[in-house]
VEXKOL-629572 format. One record per residue (C-alpha): residue number from 1; y, x, z; residue in one letter. Coordinates in nm, 2 decimals. Each point is the difference from the previous one (the first is absolute). Layout:
N
- seq, Y, X, Z, type
- NUM, Y, X, Z, A .
...
This chain:
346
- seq, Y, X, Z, type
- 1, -1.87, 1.77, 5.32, X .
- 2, -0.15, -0.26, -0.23, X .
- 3, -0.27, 0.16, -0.29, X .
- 4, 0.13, -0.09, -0.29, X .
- 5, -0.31, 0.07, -0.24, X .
- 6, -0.29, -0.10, 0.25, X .
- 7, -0.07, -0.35, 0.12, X .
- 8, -0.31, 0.01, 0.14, X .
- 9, -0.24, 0.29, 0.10, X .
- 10, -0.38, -0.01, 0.07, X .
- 11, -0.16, 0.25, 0.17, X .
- 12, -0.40, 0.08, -0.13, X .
- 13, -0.31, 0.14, 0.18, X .
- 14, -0.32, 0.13, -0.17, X .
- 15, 0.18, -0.06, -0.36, X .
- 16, 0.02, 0.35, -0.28, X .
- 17, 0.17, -0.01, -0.32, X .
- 18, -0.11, 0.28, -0.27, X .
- 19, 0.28, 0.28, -0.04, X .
- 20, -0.04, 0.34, -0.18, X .
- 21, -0.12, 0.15, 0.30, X .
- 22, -0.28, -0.26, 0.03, X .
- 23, -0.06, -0.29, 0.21, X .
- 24, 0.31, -0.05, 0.30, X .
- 25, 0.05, -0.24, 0.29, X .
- 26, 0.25, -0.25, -0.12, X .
- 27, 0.26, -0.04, 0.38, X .
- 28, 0.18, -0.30, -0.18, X .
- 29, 0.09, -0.25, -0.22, X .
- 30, 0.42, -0.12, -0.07, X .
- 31, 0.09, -0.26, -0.15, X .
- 32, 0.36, 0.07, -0.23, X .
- 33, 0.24, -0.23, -0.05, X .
- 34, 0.02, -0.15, -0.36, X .
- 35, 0.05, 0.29, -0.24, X .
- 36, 0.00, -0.07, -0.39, X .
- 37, -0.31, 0.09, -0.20, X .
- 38, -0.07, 0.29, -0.20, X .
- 39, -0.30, 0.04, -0.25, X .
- 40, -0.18, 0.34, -0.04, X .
- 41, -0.22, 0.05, -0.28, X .
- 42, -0.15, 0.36, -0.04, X .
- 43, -0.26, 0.12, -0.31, X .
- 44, -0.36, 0.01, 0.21, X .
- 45, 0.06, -0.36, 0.02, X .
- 46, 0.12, -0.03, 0.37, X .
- 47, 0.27, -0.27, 0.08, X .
- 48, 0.27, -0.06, 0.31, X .
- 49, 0.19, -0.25, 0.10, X .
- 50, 0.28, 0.11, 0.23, X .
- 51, 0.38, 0.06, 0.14, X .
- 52, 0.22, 0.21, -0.24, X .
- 53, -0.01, 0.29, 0.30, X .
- 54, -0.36, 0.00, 0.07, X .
- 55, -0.08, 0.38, -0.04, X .
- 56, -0.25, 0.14, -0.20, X .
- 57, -0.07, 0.40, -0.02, X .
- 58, 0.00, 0.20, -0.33, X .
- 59, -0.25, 0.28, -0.09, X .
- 60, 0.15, 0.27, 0.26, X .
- 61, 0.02, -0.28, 0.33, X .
- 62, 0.39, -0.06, -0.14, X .
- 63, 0.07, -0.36, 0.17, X .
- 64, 0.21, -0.20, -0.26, X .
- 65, 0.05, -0.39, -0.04, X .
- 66, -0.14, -0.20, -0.21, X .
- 67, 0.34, -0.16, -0.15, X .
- 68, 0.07, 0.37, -0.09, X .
- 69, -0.34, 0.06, -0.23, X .
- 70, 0.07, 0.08, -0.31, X .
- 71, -0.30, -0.09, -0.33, X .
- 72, -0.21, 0.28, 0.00, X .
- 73, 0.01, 0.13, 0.35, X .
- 74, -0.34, 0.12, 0.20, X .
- 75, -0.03, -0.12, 0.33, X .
- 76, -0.30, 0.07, 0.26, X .
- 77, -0.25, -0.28, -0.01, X .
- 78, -0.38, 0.01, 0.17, X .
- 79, -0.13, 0.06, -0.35, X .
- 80, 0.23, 0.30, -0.03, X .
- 81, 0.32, 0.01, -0.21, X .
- 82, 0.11, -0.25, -0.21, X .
- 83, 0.28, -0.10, -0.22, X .
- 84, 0.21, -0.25, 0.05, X .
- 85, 0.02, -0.23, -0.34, X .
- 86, 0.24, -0.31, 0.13, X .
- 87, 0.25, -0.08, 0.32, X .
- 88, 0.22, -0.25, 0.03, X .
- 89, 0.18, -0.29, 0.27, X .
- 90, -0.24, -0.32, -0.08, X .
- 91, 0.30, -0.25, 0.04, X .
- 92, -0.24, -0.20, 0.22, X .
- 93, 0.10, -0.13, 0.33, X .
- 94, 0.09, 0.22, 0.30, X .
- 95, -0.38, 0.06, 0.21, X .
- 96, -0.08, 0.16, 0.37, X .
- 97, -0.14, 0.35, -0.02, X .
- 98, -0.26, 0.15, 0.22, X .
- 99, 0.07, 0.40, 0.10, X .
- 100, -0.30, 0.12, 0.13, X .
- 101, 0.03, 0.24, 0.30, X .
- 102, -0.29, 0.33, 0.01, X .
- 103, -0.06, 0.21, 0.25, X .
- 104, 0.02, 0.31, -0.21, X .
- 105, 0.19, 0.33, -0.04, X .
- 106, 0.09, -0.09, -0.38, X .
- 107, 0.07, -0.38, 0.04, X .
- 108, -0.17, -0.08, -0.34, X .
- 109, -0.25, -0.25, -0.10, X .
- 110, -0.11, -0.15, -0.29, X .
- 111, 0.16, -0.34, -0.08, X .
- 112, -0.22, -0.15, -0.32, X .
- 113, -0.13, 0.32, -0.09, X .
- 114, 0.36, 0.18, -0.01, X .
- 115, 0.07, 0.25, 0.26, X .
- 116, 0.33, -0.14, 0.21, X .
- 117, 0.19, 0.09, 0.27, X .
- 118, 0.03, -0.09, 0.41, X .
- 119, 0.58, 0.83, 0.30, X .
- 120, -0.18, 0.20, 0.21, X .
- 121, 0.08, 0.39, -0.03, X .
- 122, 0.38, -0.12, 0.01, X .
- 123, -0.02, -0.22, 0.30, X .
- 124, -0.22, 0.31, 0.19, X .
- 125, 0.26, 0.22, -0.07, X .
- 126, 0.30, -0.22, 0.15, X .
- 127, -0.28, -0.12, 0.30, X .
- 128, -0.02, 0.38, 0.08, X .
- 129, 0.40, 0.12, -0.04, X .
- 130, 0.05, -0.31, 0.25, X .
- 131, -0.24, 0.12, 0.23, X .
- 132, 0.20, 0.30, -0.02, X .
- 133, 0.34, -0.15, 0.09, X .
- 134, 0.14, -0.14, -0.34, X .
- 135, 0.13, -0.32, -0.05, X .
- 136, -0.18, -0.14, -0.28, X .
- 137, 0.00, -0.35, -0.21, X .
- 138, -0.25, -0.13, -0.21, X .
- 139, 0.13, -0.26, -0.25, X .
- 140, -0.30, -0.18, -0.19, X .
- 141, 0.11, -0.14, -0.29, X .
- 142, -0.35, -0.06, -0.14, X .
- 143, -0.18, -0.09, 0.29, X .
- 144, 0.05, -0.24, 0.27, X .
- 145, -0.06, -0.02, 0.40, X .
- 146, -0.37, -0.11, -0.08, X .
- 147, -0.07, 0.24, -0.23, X .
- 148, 0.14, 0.26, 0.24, X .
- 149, -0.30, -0.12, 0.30, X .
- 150, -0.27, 0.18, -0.18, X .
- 151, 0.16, 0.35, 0.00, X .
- 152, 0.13, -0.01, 0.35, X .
- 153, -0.36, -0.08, 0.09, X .
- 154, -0.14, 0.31, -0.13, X .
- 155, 0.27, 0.18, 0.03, X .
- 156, 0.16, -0.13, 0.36, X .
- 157, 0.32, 0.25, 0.00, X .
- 158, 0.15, -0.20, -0.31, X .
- 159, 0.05, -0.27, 0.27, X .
- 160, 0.29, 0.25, 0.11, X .
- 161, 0.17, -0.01, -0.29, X .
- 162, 0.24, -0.24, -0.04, X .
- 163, -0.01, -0.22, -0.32, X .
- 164, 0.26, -0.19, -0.23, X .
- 165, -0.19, -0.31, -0.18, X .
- 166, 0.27, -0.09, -0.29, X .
- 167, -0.23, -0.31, -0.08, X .
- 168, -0.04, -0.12, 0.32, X .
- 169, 0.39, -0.04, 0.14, X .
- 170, 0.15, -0.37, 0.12, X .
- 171, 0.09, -0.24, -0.33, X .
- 172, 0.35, -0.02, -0.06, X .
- 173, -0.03, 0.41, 0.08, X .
- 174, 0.15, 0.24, -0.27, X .
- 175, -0.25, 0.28, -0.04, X .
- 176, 0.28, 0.24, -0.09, X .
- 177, 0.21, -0.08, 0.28, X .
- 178, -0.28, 0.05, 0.25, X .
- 179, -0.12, 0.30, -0.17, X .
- 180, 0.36, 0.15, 0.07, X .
- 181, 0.00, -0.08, 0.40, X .
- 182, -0.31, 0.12, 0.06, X .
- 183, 0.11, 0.36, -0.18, X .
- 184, 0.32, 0.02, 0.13, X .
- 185, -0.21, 0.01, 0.34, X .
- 186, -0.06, 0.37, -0.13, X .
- 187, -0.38, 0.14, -0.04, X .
- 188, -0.11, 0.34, -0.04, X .
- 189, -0.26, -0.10, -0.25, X .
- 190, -0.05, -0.29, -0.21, X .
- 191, -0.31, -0.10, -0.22, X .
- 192, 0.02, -0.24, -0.26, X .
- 193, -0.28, -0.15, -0.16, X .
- 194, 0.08, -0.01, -0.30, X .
- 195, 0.34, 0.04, -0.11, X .
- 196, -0.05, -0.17, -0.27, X .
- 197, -0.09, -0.34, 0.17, X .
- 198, 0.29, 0.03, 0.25, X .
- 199, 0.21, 0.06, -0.31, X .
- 200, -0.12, -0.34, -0.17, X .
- 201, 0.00, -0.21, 0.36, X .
- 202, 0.37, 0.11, 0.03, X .
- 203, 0.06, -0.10, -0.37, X .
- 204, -0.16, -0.33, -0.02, X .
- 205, 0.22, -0.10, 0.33, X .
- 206, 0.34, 0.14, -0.10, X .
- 207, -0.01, -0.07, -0.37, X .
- 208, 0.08, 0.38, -0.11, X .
- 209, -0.16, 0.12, -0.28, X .
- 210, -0.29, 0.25, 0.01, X .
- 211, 0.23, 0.30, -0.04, X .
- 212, 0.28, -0.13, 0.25, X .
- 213, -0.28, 0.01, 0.27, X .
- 214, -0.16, 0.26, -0.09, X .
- 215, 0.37, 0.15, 0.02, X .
- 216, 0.04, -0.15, 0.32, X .
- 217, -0.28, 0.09, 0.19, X .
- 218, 0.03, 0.38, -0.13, X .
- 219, 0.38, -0.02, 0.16, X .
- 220, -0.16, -0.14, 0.33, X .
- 221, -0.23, 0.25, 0.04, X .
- 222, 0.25, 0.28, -0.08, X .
- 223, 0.20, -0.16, 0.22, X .
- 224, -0.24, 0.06, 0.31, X .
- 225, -0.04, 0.37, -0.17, X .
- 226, 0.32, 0.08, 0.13, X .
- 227, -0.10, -0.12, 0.34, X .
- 228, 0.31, -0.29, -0.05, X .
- 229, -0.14, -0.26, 0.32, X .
- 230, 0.01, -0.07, 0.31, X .
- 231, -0.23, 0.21, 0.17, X .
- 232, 0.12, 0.29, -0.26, X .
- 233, -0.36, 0.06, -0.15, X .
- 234, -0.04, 0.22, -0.30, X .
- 235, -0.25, -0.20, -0.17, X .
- 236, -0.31, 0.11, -0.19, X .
- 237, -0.13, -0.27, -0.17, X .
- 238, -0.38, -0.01, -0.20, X .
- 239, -0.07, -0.19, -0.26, X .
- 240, -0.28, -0.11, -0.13, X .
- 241, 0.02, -0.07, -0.38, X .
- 242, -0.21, -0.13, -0.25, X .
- 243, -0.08, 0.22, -0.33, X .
- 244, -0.14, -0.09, -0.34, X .
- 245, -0.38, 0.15, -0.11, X .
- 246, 0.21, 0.34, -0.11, X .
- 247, 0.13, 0.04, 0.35, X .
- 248, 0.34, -0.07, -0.10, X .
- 249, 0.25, -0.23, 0.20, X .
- 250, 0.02, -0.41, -0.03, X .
- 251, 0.32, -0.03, -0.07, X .
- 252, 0.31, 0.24, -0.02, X .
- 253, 0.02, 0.37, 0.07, X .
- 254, 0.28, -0.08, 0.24, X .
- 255, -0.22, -0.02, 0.28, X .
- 256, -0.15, 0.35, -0.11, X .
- 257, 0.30, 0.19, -0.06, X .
- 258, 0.10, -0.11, 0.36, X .
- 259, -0.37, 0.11, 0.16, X .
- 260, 0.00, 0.34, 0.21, X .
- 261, -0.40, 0.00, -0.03, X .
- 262, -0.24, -0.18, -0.21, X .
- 263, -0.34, -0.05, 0.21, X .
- 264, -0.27, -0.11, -0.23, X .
- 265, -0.38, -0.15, 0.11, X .
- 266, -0.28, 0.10, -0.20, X .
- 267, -0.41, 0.01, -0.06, X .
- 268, -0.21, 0.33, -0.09, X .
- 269, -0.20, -0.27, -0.20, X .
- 270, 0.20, -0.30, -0.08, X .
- 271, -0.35, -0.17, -0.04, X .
- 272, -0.19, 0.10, 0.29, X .
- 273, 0.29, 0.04, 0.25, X .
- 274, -0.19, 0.23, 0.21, X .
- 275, 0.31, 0.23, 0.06, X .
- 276, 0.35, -0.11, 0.04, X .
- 277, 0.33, 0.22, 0.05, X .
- 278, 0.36, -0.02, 0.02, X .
- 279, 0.20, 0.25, -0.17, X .
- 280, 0.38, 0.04, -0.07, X .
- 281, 0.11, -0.03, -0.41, X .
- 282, 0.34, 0.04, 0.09, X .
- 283, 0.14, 0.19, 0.31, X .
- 284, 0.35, 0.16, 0.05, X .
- 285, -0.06, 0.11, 0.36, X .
- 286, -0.33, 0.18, -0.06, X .
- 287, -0.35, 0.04, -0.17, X .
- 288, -0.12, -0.17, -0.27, X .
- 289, -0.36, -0.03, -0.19, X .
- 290, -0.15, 0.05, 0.34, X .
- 291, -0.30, -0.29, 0.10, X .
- 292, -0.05, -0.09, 0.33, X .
- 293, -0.32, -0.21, 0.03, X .
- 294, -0.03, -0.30, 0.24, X .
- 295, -0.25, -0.22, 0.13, X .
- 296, 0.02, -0.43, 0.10, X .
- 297, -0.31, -0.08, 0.14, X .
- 298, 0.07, 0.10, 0.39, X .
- 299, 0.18, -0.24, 0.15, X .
- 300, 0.33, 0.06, 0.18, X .
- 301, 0.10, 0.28, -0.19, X .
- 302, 0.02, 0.14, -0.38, X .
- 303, -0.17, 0.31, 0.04, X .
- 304, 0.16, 0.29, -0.19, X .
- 305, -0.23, 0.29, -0.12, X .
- 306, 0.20, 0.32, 0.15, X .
- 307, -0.24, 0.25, -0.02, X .
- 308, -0.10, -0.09, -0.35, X .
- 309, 0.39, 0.01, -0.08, X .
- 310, 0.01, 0.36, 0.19, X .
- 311, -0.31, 0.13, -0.18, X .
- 312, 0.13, -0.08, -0.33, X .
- 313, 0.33, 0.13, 0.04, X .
- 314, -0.12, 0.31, 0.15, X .
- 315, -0.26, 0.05, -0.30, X .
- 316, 0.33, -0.03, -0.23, X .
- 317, 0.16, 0.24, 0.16, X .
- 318, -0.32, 0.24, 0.02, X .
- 319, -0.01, -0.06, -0.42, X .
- 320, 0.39, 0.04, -0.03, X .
- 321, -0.05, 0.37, 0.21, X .
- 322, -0.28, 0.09, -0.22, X .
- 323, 0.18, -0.05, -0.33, X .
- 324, 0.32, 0.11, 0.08, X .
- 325, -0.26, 0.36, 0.11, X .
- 326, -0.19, -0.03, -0.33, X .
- 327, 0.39, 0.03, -0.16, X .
- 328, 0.06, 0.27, 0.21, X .
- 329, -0.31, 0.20, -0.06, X .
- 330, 0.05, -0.11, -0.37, X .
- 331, 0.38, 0.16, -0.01, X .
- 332, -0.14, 0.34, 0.21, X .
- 333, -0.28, 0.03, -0.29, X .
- 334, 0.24, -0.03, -0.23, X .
- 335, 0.26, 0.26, 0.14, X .
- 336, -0.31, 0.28, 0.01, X .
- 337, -0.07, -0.04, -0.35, X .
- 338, 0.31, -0.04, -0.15, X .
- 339, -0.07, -0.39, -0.08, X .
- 340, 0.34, -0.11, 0.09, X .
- 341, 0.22, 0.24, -0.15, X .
- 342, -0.18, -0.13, -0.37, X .
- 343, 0.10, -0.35, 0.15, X .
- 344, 0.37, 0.16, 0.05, X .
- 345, 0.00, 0.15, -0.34, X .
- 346, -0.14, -0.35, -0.17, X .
């Protein structure tokens, strides 16, 4: 299928750009297609130039873009946080973007000082349920075919996966109606990334207002719930969501009310990033609270931290066994010296 936001793509040997993690091989250079220019202006002084949906990260590694900074908003920079103090479209003519490609876990680098952006845990948890027999889609709202080549080279079992790329269907195509045929197919699991974006592509080519497809694409994937195609599937479906600095939802609660489980990413230390885990906010078919570290620098596979997860919940359950002892012990005492029927006659 033809790209529809790359035109041209350079590969690069012996080049590193600085990201947060220090100096990384730079695999590529793309050249966009025309995209409208945005100004970013932040306090320290720093200054970009770029497309309304470049991504920039906020204080906790949140990926927003910039068209959706607000005045007074911290963003990560190589000089540490800073405000941002103006944004807005230029008005000047359309220009070519470059979207640099790094060959690291994160995909960040520093683009004039301010940390930027290049779906990993997701993507190894639909590799490995294929692996184990289900019939899985990917649908990439946010990235495109290219952008997809770097994780299947460290990671080779995403090349198993097969992938929807809304952006990159035949002109004269309707998104939506594509999007349809390929579901009615029937998956066991489907991952979009982000709902959000495949919300706005279908709304941009149909005309509907935000809500209608929001509306619509709720109705679709309820749809599939009920295992209502061909091949009869009762589809899961994972989405990956944006969220604001507070952790709450970019847009409507719609999408929330509708989630079984809420899987959150997160750092130890926000700023030093040593220690990342996953852990569930929001789960109505089990645990909650409960961190399971993870690990991106061996390639092939995300590597989960089991025994760490065992050890920890073992040690809970070793403090939960004492207390609820120190209670019992505490009531027995009680009873000998007549402690409890004061407490009765109180």
């Amino acid at each position: 299928m033809q790209d529809k936001k790359f035109i041209e793509s350079l590969t690069a040997n012996g080049i590193s750009v600085m990201t947060d993690n220090g100096w990384e091989q730079l695999e590529a250079s793309h050249k966009t297609i025309p995209y409208k220019i945005w100004q970013l202006v932040l306090e320290n002084g720093l200054r970009l130039r770029c497309a309304d949906n470049h991504i920039v990260f906020l204080s906790d590694y949140t990926e927003v873009f910039v068209k959706d900074l607000s005045i007074g908003t911290m963003i990560c920079t190589e000089d540490g946080l800073s405000a941002v103090i103006d944004v807005f479209e230029t008005g000047d003519d359309s220009e070519h973007m470059y979207d640099l490609q790094v060959n690291s876990a994160e995909h960040r680098y520093y683009t004039d000082g301010i940390l930027s952006h290049n779906t990993t845990v997701t993507l190894d948890i639909i590799a490995n349920a294929e692996a184990n027999g289900s019939k899985v889609l990917f649908i990439s709202a946010e990235c495109t075919s290219v952008d997809l080549a770097l994780y299947v080279e460290r990671y080779p079992k995403f090349g198993n996966i097969q992938i929807f790329f809304p952006q990159e269907i035949e002109d004269g195509e309707c998104p939506k109606q594509v999007l349809e045929e390929i579901l009615a197919d029937g998956w066991d699991i489907i991952l979009i990334d982000s709902f959000v974006e495949l919300q706005e592509i279908i709304k941009e080519s149909t005309g509907m207002t935000r809500g209608a497809s929001e509306n619509y694409m709720l109705k679709l994937m309820y749809t599939h719930n009920l295992g209502k195609n061909i091949g009869k599937h009762y589809s899961s479906f994972l989405n990956i969501q944006q969220v604001t600095k507070g952790g709450q939802f970019v847009g409507s609660n719609k999408l929330k009310h509708m989630t079984t489980g809420m899987l959150e990413i997160r750092f130890v230390d926000e700023f030093s990033q040593d220690e990342r885990y996953i852990v569930f906010s929001k789960n109505r078919r089990g645990h909650v609270g409960k961190q399971m570290f993870f690990d991106l620098s061996a390639k092939g596979d995300v590597v989960y931290d089991t025994e760490r997860f065992r050890k920890t919940e073992s040690m809970k359950e070793l403090k939960k066994k004492e207390k609820d002892l120190i209670k019992k012990e505490g009531l027995k005492f009680d009873a000998l010296f007549g402690l409890d029927k004061d407490k009765e006659d109180k």
